[in-house]
PQR file with spaces between the fields and no chain letter, atoms N, CA, C, O and H, PARSE charges and radii, in Angstrom:
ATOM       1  N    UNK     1       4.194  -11.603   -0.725 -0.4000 1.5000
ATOM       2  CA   UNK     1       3.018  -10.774   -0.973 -0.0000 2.0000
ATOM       3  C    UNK     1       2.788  -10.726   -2.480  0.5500 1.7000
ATOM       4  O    UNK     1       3.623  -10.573   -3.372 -0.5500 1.4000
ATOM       5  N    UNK     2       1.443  -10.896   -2.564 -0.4000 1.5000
ATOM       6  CA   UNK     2       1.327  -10.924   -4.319 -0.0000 2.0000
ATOM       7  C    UNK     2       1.465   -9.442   -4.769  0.5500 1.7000
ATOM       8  O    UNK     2       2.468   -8.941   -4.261 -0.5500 1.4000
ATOM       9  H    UNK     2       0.765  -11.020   -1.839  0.4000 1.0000
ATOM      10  N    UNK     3       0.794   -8.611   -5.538 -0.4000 1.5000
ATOM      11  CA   UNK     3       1.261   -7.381   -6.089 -0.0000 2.0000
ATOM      12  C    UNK     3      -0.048   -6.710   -5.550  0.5500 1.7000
ATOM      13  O    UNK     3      -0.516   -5.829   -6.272 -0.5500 1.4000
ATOM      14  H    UNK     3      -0.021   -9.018   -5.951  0.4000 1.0000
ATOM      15  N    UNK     4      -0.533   -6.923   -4.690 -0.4000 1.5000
ATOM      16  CA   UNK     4      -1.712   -5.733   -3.988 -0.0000 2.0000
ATOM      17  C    UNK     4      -1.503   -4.593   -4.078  0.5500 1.7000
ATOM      18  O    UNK     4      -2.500   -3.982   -4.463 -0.5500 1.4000
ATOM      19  H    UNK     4      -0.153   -7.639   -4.103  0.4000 1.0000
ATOM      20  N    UNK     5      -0.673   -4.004   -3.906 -0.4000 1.5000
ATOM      21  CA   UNK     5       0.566   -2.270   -3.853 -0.0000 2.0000
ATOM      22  C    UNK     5       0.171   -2.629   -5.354  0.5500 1.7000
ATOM      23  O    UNK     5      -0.910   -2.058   -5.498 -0.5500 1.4000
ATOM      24  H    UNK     5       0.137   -4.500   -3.594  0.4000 1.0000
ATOM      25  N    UNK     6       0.388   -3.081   -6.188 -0.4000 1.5000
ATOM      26  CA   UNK     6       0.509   -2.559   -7.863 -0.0000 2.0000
ATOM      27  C    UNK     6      -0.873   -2.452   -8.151  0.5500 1.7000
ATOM      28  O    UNK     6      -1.117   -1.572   -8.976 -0.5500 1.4000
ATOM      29  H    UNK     6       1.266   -3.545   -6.071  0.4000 1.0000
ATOM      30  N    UNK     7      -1.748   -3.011   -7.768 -0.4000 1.5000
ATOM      31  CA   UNK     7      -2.991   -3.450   -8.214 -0.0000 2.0000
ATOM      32  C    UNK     7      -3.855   -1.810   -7.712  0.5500 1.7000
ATOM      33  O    UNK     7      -4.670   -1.097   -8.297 -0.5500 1.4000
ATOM      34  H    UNK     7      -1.549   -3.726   -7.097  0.4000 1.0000
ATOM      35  N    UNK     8      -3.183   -1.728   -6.378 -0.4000 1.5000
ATOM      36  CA   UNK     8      -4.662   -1.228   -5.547 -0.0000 2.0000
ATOM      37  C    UNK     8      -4.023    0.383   -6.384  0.5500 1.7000
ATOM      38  O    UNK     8      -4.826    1.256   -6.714 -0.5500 1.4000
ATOM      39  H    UNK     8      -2.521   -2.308   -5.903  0.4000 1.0000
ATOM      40  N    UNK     9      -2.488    0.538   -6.621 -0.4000 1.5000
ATOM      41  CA   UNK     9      -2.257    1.677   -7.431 -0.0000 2.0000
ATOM      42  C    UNK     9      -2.843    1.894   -8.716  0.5500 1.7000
ATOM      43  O    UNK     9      -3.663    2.813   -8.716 -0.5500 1.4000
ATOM      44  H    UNK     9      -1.836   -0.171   -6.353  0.4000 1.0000
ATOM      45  N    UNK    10      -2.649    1.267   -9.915 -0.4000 1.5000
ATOM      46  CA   UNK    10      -3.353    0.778  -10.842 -0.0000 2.0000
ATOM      47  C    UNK    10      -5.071    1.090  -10.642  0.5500 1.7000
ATOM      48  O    UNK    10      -5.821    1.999  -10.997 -0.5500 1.4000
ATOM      49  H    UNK    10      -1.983    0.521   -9.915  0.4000 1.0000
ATOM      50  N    UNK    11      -5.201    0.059  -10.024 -0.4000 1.5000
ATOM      51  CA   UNK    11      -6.651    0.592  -10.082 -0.0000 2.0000
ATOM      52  C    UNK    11      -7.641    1.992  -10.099  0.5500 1.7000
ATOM      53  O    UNK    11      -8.803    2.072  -10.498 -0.5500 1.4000
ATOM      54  H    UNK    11      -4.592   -0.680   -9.735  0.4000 1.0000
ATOM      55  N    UNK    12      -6.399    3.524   -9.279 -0.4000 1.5000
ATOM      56  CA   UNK    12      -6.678    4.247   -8.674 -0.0000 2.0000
ATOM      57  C    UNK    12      -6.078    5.179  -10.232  0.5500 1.7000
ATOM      58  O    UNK    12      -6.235    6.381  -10.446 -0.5500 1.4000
ATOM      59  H    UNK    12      -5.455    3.459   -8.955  0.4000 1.0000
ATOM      60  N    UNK    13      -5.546    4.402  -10.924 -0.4000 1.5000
ATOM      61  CA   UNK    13      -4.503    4.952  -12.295 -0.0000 2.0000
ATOM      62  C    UNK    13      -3.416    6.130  -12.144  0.5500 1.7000
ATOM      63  O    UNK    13      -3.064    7.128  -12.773 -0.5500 1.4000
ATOM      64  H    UNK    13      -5.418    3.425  -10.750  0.4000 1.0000
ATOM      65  N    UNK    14      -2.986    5.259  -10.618 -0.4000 1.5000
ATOM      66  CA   UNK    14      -1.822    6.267  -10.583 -0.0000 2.0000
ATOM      67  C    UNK    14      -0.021    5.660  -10.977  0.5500 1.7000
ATOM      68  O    UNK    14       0.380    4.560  -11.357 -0.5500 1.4000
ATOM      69  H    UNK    14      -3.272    4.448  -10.107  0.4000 1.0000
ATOM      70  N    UNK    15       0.609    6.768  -10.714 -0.4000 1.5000
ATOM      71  CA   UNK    15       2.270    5.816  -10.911 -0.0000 2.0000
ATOM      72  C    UNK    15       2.847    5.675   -9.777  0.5500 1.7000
ATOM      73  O    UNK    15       2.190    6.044   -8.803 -0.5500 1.4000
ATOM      74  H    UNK    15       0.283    7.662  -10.405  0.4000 1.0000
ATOM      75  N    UNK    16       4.198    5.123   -9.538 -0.4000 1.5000
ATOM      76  CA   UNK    16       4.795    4.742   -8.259 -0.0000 2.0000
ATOM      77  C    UNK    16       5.086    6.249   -7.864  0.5500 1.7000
ATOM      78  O    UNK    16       5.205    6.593   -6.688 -0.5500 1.4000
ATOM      79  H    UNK    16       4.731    4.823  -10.329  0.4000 1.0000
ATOM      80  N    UNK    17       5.179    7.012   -8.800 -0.4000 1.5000
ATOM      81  CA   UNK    17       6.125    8.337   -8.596 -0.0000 2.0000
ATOM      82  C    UNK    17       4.728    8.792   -7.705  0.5500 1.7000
ATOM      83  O    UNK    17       4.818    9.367   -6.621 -0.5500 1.4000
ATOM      84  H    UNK    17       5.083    6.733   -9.755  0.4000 1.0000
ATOM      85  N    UNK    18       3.577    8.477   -8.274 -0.4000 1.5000
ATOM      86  CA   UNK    18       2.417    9.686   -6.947 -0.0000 2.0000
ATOM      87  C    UNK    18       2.769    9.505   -5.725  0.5500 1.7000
ATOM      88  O    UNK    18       2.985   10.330   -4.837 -0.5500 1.4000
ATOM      89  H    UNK    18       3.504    8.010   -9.155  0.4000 1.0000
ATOM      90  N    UNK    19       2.838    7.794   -5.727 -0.4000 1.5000
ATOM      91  CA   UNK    19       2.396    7.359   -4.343 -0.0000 2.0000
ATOM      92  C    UNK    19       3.643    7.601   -3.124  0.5500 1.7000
ATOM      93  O    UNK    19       3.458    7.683   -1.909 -0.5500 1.4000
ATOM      94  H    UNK    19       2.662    7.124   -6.448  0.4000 1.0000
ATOM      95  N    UNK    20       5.094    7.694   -3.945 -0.4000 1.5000
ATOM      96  CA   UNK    20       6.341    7.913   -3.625 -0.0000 2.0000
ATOM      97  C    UNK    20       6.323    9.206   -2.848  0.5500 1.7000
ATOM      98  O    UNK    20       6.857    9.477   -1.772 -0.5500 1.4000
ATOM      99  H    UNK    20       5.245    7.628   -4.932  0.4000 1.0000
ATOM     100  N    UNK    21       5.206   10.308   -4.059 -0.4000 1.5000
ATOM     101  CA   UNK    21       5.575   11.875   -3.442 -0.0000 2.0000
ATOM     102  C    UNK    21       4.457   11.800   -2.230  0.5500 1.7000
ATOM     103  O    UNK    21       4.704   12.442   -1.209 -0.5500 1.4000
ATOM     104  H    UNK    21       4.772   10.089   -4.933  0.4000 1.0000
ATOM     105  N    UNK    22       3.110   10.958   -2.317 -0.4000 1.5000
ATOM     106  CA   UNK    22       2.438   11.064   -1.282 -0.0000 2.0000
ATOM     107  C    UNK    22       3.132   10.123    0.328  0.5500 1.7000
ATOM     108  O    UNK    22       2.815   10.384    1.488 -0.5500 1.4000
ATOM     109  H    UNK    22       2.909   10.437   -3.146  0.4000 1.0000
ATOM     110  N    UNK    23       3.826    9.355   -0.003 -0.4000 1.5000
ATOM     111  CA   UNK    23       4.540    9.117    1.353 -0.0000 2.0000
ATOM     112  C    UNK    23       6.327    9.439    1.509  0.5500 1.7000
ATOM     113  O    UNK    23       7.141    8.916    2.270 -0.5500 1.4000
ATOM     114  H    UNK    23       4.084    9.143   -0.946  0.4000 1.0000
ATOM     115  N    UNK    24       6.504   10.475    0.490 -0.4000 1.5000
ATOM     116  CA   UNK    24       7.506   11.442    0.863 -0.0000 2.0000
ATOM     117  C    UNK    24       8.733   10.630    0.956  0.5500 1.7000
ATOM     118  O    UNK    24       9.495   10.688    1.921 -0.5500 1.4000
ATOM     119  H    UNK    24       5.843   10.899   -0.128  0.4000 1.0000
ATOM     120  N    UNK    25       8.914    9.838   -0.116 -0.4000 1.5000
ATOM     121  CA   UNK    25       9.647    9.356   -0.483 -0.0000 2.0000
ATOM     122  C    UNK    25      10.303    9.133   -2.372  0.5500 1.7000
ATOM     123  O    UNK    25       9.734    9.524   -3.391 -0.5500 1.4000
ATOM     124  H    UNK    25       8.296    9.791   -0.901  0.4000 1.0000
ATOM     125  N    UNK    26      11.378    8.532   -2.281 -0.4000 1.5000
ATOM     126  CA   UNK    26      11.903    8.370   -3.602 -0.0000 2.0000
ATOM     127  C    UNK    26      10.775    7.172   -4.816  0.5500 1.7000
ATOM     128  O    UNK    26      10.444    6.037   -4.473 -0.5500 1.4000
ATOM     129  H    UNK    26      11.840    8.214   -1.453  0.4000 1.0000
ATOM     130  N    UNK    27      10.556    7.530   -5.580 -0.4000 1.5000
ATOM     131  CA   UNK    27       9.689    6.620   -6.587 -0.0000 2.0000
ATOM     132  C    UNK    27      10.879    5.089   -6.096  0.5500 1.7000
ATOM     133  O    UNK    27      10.912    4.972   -4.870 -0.5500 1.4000
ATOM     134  H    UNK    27      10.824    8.452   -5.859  0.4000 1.0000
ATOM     135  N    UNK    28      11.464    4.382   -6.591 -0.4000 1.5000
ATOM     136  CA   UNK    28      12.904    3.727   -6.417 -0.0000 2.0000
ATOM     137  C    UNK    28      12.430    3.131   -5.299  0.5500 1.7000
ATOM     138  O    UNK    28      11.866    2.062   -5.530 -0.5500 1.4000
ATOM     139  H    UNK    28      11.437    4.477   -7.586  0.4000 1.0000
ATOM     140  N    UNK    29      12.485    3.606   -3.684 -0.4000 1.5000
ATOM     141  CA   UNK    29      12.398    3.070   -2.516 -0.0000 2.0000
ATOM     142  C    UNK    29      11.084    2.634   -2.848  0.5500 1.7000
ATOM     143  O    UNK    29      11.046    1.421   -2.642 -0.5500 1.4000
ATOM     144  H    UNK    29      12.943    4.476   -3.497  0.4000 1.0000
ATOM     145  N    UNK    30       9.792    3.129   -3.341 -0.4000 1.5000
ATOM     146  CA   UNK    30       8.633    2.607   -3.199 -0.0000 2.0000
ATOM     147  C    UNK    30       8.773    1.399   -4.326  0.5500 1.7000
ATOM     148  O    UNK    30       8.609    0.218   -4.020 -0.5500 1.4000
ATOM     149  H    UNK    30       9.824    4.115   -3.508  0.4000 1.0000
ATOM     150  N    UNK    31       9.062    1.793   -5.523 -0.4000 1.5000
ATOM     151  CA   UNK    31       9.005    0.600   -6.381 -0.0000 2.0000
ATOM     152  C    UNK    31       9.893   -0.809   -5.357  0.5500 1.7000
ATOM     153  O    UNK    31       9.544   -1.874   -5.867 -0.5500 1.4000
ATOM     154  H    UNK    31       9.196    2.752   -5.771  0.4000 1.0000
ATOM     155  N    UNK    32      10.854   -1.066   -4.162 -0.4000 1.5000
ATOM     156  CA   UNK    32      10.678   -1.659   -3.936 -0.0000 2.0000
ATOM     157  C    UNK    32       9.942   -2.605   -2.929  0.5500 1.7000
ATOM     158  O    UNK    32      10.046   -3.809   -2.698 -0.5500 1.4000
ATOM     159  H    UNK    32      11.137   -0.202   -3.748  0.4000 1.0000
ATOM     160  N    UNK    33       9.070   -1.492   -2.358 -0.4000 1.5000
ATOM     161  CA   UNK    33       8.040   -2.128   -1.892 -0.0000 2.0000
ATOM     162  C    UNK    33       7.070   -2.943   -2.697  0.5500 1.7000
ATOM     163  O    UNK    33       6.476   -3.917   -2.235 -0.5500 1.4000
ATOM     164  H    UNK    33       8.986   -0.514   -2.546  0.4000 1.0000
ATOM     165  N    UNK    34       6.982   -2.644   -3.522 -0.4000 1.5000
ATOM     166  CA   UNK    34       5.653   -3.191   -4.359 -0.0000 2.0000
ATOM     167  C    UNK    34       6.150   -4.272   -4.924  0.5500 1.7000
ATOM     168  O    UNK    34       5.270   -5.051   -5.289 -0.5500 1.4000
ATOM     169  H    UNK    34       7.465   -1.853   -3.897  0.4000 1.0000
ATOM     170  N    UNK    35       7.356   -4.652   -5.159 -0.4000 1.5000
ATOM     171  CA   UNK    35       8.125   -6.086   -6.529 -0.0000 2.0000
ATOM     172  C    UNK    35       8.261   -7.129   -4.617  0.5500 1.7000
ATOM     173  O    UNK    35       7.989   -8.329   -4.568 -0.5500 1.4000
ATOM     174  H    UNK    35       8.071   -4.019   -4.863  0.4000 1.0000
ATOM     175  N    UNK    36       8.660   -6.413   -3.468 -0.4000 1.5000
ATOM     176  CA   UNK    36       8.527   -7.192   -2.420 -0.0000 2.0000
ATOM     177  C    UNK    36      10.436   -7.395   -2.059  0.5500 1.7000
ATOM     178  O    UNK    36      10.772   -8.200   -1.191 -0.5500 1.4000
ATOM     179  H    UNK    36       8.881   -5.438   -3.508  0.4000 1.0000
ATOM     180  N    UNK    37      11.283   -6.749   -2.669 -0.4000 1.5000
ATOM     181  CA   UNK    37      12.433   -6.476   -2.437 -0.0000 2.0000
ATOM     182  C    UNK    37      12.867   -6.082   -0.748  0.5500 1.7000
ATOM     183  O    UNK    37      13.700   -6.537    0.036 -0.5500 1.4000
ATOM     184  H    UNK    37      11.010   -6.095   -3.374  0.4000 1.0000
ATOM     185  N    UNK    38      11.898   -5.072   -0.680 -0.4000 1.5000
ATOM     186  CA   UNK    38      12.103   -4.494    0.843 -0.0000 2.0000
ATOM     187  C    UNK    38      10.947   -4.770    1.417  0.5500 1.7000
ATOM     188  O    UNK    38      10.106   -5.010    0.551 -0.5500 1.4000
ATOM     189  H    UNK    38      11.221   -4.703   -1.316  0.4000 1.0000
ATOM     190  N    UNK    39      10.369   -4.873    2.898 -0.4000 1.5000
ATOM     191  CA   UNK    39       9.690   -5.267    3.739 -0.0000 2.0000
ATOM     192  C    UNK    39       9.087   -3.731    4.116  0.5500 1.7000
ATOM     193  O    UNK    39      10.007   -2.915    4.057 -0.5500 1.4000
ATOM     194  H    UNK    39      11.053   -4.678    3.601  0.4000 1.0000
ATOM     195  N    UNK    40       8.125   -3.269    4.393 -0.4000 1.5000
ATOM     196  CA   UNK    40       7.003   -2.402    4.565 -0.0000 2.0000
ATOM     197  C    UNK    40       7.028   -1.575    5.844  0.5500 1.7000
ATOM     198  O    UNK    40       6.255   -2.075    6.662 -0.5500 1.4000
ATOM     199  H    UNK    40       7.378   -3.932    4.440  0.4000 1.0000
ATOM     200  N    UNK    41       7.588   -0.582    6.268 -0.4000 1.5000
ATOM     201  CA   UNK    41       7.553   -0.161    8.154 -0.0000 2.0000
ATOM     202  C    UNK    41       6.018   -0.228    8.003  0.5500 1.7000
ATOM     203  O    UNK    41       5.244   -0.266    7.047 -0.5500 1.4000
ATOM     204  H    UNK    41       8.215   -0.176    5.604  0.4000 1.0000
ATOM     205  N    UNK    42       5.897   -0.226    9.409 -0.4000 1.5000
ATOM     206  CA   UNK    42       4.354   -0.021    9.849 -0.0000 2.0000
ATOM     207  C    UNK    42       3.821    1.099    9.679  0.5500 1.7000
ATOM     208  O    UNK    42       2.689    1.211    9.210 -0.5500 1.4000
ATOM     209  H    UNK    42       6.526   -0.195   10.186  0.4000 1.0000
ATOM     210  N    UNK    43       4.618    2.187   10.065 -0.4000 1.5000
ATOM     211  CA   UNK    43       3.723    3.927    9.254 -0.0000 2.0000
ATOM     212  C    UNK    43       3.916    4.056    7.931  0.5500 1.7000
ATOM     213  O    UNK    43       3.653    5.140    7.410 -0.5500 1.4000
ATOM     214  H    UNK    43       5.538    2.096   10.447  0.4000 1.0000
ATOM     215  N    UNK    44       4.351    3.106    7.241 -0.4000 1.5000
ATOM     216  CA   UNK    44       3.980    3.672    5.787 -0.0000 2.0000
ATOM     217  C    UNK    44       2.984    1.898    5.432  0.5500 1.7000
ATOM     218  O    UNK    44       2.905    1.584    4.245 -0.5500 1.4000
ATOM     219  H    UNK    44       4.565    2.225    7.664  0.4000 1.0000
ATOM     220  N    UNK    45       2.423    1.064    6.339 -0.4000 1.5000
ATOM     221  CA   UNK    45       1.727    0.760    6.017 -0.0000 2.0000
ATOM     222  C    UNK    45       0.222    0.496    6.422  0.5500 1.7000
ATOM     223  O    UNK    45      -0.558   -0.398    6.093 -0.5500 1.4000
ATOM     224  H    UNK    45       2.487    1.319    7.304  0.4000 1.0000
ATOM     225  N    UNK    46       0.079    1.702    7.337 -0.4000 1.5000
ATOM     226  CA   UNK    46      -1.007    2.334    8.204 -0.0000 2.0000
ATOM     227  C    UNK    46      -1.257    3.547    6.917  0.5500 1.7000
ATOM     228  O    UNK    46      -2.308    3.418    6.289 -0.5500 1.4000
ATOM     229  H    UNK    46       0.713    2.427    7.605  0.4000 1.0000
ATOM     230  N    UNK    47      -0.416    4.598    6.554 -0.4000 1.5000
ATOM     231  CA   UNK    47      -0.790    5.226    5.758 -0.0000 2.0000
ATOM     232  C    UNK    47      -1.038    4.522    4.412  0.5500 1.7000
ATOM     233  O    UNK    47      -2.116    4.907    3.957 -0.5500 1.4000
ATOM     234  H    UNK    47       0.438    4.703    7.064  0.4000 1.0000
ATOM     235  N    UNK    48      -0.508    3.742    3.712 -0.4000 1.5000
ATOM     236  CA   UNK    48      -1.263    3.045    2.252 -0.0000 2.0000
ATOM     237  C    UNK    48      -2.590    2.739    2.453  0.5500 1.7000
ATOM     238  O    UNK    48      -3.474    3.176    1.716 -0.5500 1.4000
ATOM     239  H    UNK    48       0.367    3.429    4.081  0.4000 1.0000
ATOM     240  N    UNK    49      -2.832    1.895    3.558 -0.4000 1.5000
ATOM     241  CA   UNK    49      -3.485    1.338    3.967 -0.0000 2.0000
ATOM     242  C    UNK    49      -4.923    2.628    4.101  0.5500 1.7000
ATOM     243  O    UNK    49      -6.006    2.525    3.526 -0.5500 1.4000
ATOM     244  H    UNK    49      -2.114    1.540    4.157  0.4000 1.0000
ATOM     245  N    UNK    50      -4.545    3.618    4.902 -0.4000 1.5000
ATOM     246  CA   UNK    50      -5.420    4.599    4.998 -0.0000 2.0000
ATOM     247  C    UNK    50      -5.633    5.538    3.355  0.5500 1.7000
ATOM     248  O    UNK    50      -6.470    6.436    3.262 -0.5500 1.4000
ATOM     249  H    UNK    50      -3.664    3.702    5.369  0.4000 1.0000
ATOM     250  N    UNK    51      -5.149    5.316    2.724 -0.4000 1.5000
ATOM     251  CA   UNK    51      -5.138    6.155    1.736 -0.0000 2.0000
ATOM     252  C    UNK    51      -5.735    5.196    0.555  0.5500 1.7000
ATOM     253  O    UNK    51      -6.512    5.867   -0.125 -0.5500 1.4000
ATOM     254  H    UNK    51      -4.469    4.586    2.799  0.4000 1.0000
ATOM     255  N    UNK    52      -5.661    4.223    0.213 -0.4000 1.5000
ATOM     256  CA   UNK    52      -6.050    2.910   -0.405 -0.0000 2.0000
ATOM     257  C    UNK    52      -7.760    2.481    0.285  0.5500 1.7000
ATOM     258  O    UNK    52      -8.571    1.871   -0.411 -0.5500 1.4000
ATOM     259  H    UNK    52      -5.030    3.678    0.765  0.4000 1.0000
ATOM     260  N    UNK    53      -7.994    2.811    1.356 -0.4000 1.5000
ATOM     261  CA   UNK    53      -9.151    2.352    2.180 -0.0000 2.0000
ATOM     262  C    UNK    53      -9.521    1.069    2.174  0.5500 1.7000
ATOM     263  O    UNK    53     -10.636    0.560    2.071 -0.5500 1.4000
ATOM     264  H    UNK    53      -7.335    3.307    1.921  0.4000 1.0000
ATOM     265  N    UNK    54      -8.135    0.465    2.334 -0.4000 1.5000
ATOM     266  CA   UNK    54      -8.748   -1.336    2.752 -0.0000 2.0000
ATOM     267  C    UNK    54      -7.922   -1.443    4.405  0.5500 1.7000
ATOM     268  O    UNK    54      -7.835   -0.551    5.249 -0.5500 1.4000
ATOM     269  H    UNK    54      -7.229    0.879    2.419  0.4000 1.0000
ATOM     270  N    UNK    55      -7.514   -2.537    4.449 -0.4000 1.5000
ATOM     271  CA   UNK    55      -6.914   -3.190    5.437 -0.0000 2.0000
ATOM     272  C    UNK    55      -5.570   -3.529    5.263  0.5500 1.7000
ATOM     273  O    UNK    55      -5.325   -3.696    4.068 -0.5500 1.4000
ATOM     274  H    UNK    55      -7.585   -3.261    3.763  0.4000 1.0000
ATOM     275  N    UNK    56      -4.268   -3.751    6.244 -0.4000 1.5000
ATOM     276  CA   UNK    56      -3.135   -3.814    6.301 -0.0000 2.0000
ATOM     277  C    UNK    56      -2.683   -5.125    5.853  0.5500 1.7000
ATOM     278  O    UNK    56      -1.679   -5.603    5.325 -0.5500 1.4000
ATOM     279  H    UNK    56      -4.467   -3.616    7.215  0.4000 1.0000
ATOM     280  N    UNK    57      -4.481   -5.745    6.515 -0.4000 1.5000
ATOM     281  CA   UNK    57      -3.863   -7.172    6.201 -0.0000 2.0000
ATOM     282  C    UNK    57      -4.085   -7.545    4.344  0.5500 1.7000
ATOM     283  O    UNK    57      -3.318   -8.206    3.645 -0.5500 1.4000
ATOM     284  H    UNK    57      -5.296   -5.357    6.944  0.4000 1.0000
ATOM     285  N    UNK    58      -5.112   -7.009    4.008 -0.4000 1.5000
ATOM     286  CA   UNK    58      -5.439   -7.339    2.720 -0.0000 2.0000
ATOM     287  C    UNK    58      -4.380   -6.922    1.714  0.5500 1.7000
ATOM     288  O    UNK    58      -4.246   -7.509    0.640 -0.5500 1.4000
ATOM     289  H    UNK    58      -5.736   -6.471    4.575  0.4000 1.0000
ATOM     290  N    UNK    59      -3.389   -5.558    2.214 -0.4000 1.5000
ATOM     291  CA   UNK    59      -2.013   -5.143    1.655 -0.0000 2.0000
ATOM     292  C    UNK    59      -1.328   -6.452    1.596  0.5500 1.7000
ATOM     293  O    UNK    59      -1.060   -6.941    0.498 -0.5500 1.4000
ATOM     294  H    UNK    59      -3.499   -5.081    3.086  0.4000 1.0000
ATOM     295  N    UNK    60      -0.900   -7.307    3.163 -0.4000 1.5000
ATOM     296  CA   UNK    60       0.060   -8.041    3.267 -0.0000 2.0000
ATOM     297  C    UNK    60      -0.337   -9.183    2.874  0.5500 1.7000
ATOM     298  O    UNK    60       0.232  -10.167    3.347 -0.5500 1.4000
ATOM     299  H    UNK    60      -1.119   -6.910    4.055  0.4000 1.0000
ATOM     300  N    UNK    61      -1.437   -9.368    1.887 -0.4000 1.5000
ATOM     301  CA   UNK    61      -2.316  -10.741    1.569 -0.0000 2.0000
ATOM     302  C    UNK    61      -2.711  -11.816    2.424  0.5500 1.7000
ATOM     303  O    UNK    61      -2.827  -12.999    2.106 -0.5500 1.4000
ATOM     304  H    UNK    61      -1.899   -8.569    1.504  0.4000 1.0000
ATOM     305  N    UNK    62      -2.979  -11.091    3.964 -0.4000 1.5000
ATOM     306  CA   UNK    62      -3.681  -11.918    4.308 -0.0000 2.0000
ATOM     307  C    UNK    62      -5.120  -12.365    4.779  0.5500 1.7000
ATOM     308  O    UNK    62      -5.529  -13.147    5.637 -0.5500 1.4000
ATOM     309  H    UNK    62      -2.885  -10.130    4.223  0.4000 1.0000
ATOM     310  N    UNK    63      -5.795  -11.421    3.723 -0.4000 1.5000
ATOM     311  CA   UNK    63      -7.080  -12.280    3.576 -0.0000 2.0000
ATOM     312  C    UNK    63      -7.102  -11.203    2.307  0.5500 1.7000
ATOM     313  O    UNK    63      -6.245  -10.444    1.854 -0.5500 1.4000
ATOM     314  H    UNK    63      -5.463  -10.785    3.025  0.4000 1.0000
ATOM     315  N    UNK    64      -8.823  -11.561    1.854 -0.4000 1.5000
ATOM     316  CA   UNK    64      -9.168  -11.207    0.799 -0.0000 2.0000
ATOM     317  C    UNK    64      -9.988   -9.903    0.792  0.5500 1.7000
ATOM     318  O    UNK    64     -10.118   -9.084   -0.117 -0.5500 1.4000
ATOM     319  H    UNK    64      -9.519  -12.177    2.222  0.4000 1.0000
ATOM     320  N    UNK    65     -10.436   -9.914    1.859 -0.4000 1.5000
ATOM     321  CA   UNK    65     -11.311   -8.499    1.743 -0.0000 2.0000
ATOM     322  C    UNK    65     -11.104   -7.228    1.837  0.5500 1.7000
ATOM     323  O    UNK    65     -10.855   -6.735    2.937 -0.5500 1.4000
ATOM     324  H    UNK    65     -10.331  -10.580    2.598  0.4000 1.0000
ATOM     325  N    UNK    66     -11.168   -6.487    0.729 -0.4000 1.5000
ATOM     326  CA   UNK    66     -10.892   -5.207    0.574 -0.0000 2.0000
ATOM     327  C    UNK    66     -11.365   -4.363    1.701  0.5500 1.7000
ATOM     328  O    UNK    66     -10.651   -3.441    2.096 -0.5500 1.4000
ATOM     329  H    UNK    66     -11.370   -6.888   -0.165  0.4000 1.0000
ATOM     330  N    UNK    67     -12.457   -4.597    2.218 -0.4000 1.5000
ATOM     331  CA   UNK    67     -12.841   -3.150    3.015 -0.0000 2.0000
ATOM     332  C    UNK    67     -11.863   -3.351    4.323  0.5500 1.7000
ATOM     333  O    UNK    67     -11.169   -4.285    4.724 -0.5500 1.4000
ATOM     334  H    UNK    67     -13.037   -5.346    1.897  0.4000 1.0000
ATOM     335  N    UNK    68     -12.172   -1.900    4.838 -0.4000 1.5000
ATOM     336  CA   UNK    68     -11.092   -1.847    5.946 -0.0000 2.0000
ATOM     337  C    UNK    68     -12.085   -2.050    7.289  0.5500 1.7000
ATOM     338  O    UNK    68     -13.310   -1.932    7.279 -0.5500 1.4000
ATOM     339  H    UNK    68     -12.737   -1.142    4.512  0.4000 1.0000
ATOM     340  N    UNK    69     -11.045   -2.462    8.717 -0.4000 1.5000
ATOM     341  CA   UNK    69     -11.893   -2.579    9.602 -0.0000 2.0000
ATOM     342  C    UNK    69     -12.347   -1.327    9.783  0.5500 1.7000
ATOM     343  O    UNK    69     -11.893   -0.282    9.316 -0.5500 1.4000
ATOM     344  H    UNK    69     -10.050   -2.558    8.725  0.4000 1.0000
ATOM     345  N    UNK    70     -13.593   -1.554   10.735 -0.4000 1.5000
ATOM     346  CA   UNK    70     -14.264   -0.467   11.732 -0.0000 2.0000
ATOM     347  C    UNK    70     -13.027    0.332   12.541  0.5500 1.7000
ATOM     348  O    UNK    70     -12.516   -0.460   13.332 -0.5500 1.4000
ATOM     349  H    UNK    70     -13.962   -2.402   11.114  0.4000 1.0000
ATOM     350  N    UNK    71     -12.503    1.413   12.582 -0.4000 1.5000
ATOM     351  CA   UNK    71     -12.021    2.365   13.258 -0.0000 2.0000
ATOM     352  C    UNK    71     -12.774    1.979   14.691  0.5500 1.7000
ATOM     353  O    UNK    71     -13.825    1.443   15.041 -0.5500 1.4000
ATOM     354  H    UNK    71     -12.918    2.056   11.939  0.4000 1.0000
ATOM     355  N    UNK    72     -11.422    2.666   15.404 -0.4000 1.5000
ATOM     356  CA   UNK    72     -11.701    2.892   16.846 -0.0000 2.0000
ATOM     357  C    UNK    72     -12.337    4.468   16.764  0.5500 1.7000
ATOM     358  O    UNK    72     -12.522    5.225   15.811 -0.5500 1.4000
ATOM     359  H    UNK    72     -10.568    3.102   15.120  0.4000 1.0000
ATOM     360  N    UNK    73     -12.572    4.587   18.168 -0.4000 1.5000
ATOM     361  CA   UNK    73     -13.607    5.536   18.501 -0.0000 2.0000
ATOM     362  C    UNK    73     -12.409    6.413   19.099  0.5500 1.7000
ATOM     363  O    UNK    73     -12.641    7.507   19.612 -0.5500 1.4000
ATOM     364  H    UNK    73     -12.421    3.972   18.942  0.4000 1.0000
């Protein structure tokens, strides 16, 4: 995965430490999500994902487009 997690943080001008306290975790465990050390559970990448407002796949680089799908009903 390229650095999407650094970027889409960055962009928002936050630090690992926000995003750490917003998914209730250690800054440390998240920084290694983002360098790609550790692999991503699915509820903390439904919540980035929801909190970032793109797509899971555009997290896991696989495609390019930022916006997120259409929600279910």
């Amino acid at each position: 995965m390229d650095n999407r997690l650094k970027d889409l943080r960055e962009d928002r001008d936050l630090f690992q430490k926000d995003i750490a306290e917003f998914l209730d975790m250690s800054q440390t465990g998240y920084s290694k999500y983002e360098v790609g050390t550790n692999d991503i559970p699915t509820d903390i990448l439904k919540k980035l994902a929801l909190f970032y407002n793109t797509s899971i796949d555009y997290i896991l680089g696989l495609t390019n487009i930022k916006e997120p799908y259409p929600r279910k009903k």
